[in-house]
C-alpha positions in Angstrom: 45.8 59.5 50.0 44.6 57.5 52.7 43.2 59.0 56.1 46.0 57.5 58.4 48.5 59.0 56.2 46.8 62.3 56.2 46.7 62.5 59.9 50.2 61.7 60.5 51.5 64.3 58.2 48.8 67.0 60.0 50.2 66.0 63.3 53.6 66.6 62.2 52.6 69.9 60.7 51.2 71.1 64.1 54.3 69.9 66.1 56.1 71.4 63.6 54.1 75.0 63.5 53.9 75.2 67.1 57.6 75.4 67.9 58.7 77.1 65.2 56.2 79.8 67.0 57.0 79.8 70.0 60.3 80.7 69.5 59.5 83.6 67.6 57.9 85.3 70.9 60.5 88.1 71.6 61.9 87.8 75.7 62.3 91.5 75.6 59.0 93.7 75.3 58.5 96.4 73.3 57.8 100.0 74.1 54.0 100.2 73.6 53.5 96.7 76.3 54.4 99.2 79.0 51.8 101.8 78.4 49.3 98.7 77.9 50.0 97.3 81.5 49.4 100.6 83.2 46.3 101.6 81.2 44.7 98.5 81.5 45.5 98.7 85.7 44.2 102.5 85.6 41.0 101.6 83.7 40.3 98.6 86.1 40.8 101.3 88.9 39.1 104.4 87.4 37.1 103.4 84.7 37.2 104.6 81.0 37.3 108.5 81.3 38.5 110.2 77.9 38.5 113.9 79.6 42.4 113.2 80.5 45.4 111.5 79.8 46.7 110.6 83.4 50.2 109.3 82.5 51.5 112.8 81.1 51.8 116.0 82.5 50.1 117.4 79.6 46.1 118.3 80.3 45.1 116.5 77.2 42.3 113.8 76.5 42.9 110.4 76.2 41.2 108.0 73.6 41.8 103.8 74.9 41.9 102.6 70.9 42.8 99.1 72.3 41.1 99.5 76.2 39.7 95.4 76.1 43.3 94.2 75.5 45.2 96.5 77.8 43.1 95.1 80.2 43.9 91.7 79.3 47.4 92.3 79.8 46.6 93.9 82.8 45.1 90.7 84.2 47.9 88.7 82.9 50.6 91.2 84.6 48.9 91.7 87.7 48.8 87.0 88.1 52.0 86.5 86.2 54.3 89.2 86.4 56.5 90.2 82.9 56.5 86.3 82.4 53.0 86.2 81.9 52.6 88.3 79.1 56.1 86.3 77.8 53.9 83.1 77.9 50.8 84.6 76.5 52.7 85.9 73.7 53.7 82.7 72.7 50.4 81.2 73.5 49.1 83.3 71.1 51.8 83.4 68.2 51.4 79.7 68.3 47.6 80.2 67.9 48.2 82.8 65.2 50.6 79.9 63.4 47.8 76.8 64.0 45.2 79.3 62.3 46.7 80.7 59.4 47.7 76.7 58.5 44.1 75.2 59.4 42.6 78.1 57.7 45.2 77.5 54.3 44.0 74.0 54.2 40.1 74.4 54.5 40.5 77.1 51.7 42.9 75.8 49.3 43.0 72.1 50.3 46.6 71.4 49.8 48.2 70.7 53.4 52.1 70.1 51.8 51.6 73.6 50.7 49.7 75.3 53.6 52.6 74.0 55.7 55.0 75.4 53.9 53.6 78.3 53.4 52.7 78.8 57.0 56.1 78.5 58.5 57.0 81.5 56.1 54.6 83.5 57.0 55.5 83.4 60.4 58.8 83.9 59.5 57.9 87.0 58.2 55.6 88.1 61.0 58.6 87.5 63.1 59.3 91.0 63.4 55.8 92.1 64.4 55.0 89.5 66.6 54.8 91.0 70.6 52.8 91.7 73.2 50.8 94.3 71.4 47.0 94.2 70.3 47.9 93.5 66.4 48.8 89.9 67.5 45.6 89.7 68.4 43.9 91.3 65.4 46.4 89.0 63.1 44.1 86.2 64.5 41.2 88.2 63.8 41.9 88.7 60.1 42.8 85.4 60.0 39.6 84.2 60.6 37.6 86.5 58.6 39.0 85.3 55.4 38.2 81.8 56.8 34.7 83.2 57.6 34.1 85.2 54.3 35.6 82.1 52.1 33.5 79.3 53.9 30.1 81.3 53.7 30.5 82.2 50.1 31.2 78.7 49.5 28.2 77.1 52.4 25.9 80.0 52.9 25.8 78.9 56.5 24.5 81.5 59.5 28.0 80.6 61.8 29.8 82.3 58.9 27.9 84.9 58.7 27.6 85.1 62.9 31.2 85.1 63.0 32.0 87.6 60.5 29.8 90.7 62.5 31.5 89.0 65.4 34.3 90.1 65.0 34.5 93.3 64.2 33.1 94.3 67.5 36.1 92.4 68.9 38.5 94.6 66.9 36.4 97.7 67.8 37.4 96.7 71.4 40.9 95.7 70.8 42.6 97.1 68.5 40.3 100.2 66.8 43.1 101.9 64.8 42.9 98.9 62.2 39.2 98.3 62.8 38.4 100.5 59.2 40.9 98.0 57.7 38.5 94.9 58.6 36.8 96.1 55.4 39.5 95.7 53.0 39.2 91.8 52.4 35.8 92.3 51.9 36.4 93.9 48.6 38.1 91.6 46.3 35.7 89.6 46.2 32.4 92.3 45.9 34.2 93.5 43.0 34.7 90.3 41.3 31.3 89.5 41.8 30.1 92.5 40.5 32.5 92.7 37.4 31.1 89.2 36.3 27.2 90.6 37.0 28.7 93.4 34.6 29.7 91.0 31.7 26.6 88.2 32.4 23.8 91.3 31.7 25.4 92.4 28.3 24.0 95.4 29.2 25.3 96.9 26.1 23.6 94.6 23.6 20.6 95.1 25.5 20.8 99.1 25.3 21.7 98.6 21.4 18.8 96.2 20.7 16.2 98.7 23.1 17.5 101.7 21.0 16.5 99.6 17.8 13.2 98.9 19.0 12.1 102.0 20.4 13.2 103.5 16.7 11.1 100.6 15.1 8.2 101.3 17.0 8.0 104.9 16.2 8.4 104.8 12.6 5.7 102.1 12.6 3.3 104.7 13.4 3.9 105.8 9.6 3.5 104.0 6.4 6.5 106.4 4.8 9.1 104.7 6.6 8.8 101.3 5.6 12.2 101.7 4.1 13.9 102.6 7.1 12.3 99.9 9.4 13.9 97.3 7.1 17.4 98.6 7.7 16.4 99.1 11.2 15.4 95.4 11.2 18.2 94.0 9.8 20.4 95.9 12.6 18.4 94.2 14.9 19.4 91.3 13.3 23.1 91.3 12.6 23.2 92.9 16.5 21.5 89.2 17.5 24.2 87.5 15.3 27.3 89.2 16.6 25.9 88.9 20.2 25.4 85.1 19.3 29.1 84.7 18.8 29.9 86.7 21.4 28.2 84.2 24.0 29.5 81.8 22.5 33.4 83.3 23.0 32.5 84.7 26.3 31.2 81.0 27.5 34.8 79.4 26.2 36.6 82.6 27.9 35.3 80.9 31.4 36.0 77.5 30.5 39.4 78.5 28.9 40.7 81.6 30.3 44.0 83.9 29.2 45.1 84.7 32.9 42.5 86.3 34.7 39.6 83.8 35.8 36.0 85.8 37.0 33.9 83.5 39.2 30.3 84.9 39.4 29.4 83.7 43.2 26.1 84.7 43.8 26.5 84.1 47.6 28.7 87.1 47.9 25.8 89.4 47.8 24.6 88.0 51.1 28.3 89.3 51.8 27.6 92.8 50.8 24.8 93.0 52.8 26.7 91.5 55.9 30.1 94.3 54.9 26.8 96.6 55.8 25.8 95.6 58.5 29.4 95.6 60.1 29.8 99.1 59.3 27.4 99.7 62.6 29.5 97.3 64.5 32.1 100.2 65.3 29.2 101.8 67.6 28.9 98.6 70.3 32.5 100.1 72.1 32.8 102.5 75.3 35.0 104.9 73.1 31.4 106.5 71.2 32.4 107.7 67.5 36.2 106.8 68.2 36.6 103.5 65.4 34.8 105.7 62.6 37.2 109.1 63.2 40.5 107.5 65.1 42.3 106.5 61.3 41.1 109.9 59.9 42.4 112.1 62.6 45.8 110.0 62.4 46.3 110.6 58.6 45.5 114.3 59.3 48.6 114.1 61.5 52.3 113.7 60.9 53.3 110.7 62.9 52.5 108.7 60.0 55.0 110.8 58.7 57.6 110.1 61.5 57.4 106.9 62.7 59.4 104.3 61.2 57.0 101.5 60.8 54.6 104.0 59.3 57.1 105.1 56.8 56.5 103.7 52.9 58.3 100.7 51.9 61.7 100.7 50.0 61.1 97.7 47.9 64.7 96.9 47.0 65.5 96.8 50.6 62.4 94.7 51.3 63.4 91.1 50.3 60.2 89.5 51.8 57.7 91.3 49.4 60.2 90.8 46.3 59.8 87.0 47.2 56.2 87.3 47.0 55.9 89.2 44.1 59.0 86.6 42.0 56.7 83.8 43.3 53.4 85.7 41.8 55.2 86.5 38.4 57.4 83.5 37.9 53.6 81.7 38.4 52.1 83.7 35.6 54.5 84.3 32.9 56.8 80.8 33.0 53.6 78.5 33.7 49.8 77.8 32.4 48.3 79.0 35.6 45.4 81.3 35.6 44.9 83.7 38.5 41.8 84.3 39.8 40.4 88.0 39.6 39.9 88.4 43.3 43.0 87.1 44.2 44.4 89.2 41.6 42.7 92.4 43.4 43.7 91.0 46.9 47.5 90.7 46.0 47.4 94.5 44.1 45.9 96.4 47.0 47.8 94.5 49.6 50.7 94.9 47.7 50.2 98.4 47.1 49.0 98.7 51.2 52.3 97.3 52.1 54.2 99.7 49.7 52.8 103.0 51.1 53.3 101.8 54.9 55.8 99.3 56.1 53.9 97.6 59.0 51.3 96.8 56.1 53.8 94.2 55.6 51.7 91.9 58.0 48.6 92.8 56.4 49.7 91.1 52.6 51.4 87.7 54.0 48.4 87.2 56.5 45.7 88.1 54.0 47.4 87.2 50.8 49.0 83.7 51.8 46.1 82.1 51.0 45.7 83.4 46.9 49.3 82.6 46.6 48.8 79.2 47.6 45.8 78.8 45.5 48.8 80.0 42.6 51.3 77.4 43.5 48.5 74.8 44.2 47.0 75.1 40.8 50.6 75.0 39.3 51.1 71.2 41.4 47.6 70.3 40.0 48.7 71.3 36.3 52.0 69.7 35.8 52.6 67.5 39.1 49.0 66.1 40.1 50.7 63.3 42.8 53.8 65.2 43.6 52.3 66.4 46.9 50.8 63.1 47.6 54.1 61.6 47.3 55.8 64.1 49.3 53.1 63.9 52.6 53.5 60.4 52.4 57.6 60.6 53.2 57.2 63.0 55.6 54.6 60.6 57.2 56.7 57.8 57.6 59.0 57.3 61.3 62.1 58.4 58.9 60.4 61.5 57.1 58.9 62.9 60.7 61.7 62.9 62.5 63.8 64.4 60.0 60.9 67.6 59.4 60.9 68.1 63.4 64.5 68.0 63.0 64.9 70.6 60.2 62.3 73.0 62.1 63.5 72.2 65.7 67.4 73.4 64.4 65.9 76.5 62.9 63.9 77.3 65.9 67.2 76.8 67.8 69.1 79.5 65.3 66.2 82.4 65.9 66.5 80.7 70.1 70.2 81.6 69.8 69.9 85.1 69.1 67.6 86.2 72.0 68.3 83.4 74.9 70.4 85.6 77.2 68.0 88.8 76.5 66.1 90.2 79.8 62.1 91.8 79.8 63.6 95.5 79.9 66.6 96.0 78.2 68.6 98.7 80.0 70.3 99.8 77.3 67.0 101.1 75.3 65.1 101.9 78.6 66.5 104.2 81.5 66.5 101.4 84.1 68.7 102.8 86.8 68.0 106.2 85.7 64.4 105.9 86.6 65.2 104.7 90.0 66.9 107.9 90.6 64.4 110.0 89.9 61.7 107.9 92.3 63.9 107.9 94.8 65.2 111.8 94.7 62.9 114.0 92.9 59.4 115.1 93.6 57.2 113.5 91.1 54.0 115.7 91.4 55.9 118.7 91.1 58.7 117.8 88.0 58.1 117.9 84.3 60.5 115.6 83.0 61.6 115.8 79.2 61.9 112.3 77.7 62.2 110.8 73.8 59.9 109.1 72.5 60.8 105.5 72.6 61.3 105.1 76.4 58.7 107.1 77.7 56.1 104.5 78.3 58.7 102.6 80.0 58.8 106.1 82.6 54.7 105.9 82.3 54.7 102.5 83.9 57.3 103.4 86.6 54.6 106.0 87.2 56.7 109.3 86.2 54.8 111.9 84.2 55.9 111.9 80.9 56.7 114.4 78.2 55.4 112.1 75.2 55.5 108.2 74.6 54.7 106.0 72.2 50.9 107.0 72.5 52.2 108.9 69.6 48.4 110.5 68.5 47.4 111.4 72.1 50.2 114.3 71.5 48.6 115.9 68.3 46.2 118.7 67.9 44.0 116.5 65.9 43.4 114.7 68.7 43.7 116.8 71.9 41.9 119.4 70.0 44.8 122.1 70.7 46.3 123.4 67.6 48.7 124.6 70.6 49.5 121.8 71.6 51.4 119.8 68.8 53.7 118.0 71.3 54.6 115.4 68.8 56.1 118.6 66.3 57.9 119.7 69.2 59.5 116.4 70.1 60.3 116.2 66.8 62.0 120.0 66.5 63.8 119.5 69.6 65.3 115.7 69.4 66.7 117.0 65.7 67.3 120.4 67.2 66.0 122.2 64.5 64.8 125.0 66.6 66.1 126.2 70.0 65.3 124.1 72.4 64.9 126.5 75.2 61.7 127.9 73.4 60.2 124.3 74.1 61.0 123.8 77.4 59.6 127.0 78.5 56.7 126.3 76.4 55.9 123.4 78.8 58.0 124.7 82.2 60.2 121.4 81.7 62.4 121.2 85.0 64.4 117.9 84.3 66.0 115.9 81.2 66.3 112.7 80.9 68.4 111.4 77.3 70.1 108.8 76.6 74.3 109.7 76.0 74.2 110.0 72.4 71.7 111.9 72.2 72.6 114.9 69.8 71.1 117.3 72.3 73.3 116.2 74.9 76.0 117.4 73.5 75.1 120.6 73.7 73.1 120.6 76.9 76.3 119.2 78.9 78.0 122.6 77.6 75.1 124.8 79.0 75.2 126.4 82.4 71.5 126.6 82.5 71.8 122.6 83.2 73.3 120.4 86.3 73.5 116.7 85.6 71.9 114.9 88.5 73.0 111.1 87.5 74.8 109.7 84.6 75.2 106.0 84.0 76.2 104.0 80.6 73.3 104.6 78.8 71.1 107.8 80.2 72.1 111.2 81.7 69.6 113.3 83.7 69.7 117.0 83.8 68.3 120.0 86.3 67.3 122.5 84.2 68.5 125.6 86.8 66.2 128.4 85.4 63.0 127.0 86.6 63.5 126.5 91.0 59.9 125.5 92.4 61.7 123.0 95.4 61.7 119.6 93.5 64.2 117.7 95.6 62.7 115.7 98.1 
């Protein structure tokens, strides 16, 4: 294909990549993007101080997994206001989308395919994609399979620069998934050492030592002339079978079944860089945090309890069906031979994906790129210029206005659906409700009970909260108070399986603050011990008449 041709289609691709992006930036921010403004404004102000959480009214300790990007957004708040972080969202989901194609095309060299495959990928990603640190760390992980790929292939420093890099960026930004960083690693560490395994025959060469030593001591003796012969001709059927089995193993590379081991003997360089990353987690302001946050949070039970921690119901998940029909239609209906570490890399993300549903991100991000080394290698096989071909339309006046058309309609259907939506939506965050309560309650004398998904919304009002989306600040195996498993009792008390008046006194709560339909409500608007204060569509708040200590203003 010639260079002008290649050029045009790339610039189409780009165009193409970076709207379809763009428009996948949600207008409405999530939950966890108000707890990230405040902390990053409190740490500018106060410094990193892990003794306590200052946003609830709980004396607990705090931990900043991600205190580098809540500053960010801080920074980006404090110049640009709510549509700041809107912009930088989309700045960086179309960075995400430019990196995960450039990266698909310097691996697998097929651009027709890395385009294709990148624009479903974001698709996919569309539902995690937000002001929230893992944006940032997709870009990370994208990057490090770039990294780890290019040195294998190059041996060159930059590679190998980049790859302790940036783990000490992840450390910073986003620690909870900074254990995770040395997943991709191993794929390809046990491929190489799986082909070590079968190029030392280290079998033959225990059989043929056990020989020898025999021979050698029966040497010693005239008697045993006898058994040195059979010895010997052991030795030297072992020598024939192991020729023909060189011979076999030597056609199983050149001609294999499915799996195909490449023996890269740059990868262990790459071992000894995975090592040297493992210190990486200790260059943060948070001391032993990265190597003991992810144990302390599977020791927990919000893993257990929140929904994108939950395990995958794979009939109901039609995004990892796809990839898996794609893998298997590949394998059993064509020629195609999949290589071993992109054989492990699929399994364990697949498997990763199964047991937690935000893992999701994790297997298109990281396992794009072995599924478009699948479908390449099938275009290779039967359809060597069907690529070409198809690059060359889309380059032509004709072909690129009818691919920005295509993509620029679809970016208009997913536009659609959120053009009228506002920052906050007031129906999932207490709005009007919150302005009561700064405007007629004492805030350094109430402890308000909230849920869960609205209470960093309170946080960054500045009202004390009960819990938020912090969700491991609130367990004892991180506020080192079996007492104080506020996340159970949120839990207990939102499904009201225990009495709910137990928990408030536990904590001296004073107000409520729950949405309408909230099933407590229903009995809470029956109970004397309670006054509603304020009502409105969405959110009712309650006086809670047993516990008088003067909180009107």
């Amino acid at each position: 294909m010639d260079k002008n041709t290649k050029i045009g289609f790339n610039v189409v691709a780009i165009v193409c990549i970076l709207i379809f992006s763009a428009v996948l930036a949600p207008i409405t921010l999530q939950n966890d993007t108000f707890y990230t403004i405040k902390i990053g404004e409190h740490i500018l102000e106060n410094g990193i101080d892990m003794a306590k959480d200052p946003f609830s009214f709980h004396d607990i300790p705090y931990t900043y997994p991600h205190w580098l990007y809540d500053v960010a957004i801080y920074f980006i708040y404090s110049i640009g206001g709510m549509t700041g972080i809107y912009i930088s969202t989309i700045i960086l989901s179309c960075i995400l989308g430019i990196t995960i194609y450039l990266t698909n095309k310097k691996i697998v060299k097929n651009d027709l395919v890395s385009f294709l495959l990148t624009l479903g990928v974001m698709y996919v990603l569309g539902a995690f994609i937000a002001a929230r640190a893992q944006l940032l760390t997709y870009i990370l992980f994208t990057l490090q399979i770039l990294f780890i790929e290019k040195f294998i292939e190059t041996k060159k420093k930059r590679y190998a620069l980049g790859l302790i890099v940036i783990p000490i960026i992840i450390a910073n930004v986003h620690l909870a998934v900074w254990p995770f960083y040395f997943v991709p690693f191993l794929p390809y560490i046990a491929e190489y050492l799986i082909a070590v395994i079968l190029d030392s025959h280290l079998i033959y060469k225990i059989r043929t030592k056990i020989i020898k030593d025999k021979i050698e001591k029966l040497s010693k003796t005239e008697e045993n002339e006898e058994k040195i012969t059979k010895l010997k001709e052991q030795y030297k059927n072992l020598e024939e079978k192991f020729e023909k089995y060189k011979k076999n193993q030597e056609y199983r590379k050149e001609q294999p079944y499915k799996l195909k081991i490449e023996r890269k003997d740059n990868v262990k360089w790459l071992i000894i860089i995975m090592i040297i990353c493992l210190f990486t987690g200790l260059l943060t302001p948070l001391g032993d945090t990265p190597y003991t946050y992810l144990v302390k949070t599977m020791q927990g039970n919000t893993t257990k309890s929140i929904n994108e921690h939950l395990p995958m119901v794979l009939i109901q998940n039609t995004h990892t069906l796809t990839i898996l029909a794609i893998v298997l239609a590949i394998l059993i209906f064509t020629d195609t031979k999949i290589r071993l570490k992109d054989f492990f890399m699929l399994g364990g993300l697949i498997i990763l994906a199964l047991m937690s549903r935000r893992q999701l991100s994790m297997l298109v991000i990281l396992g794009v790129y072995s599924v478009n080394r699948l479908i390449t290698d099938v275009f290779n096989k039967y359809d060597p210029k069907g690529t070409d071909n198809f690059m060359k339309a889309i380059s032509s006046i004709f072909g690129k206005i009818i691919t920005i058309l295509l993509v620029v309609l679809l970016s208009i259907c997913i536009l659609k659906a959120q053009i009228k939506d506002e920052f906050i939506d007031e129906v999932a965050y207490p709005v009007k409700a919150t302005e009561y309560v700064k405007e007629n309650l004492n805030l350094e004398e109430i402890r308000l009970y909230n849920e869960y998904n609205y209470g960093s919304y309170l946080l960054y009002q500045g009202i004390p909260v009960f819990i938020d989306s912090r969700a491991d600040l609130y367990t004892p195996e991180f506020n080192g108070d079996k007492d104080k498993n506020i996340f159970t009792d949120f839990l207990n008390v939102s499904s009201l399986s225990v009495n709910y008046e137990d928990i408030f006194d536990k904590y001296e709560i004073t107000h409520l603050l729950i949405p309408n339909n909230a099933k407590m409500n229903i009995f809470i608007k029956q109970d004397e011990n309670y006054e509603e204060l304020y009502k409105d569509d969405n959110f009712v708040i309650y006086e809670r008449l047993s516990v008088q200590i003067g909180m009107e203003k």
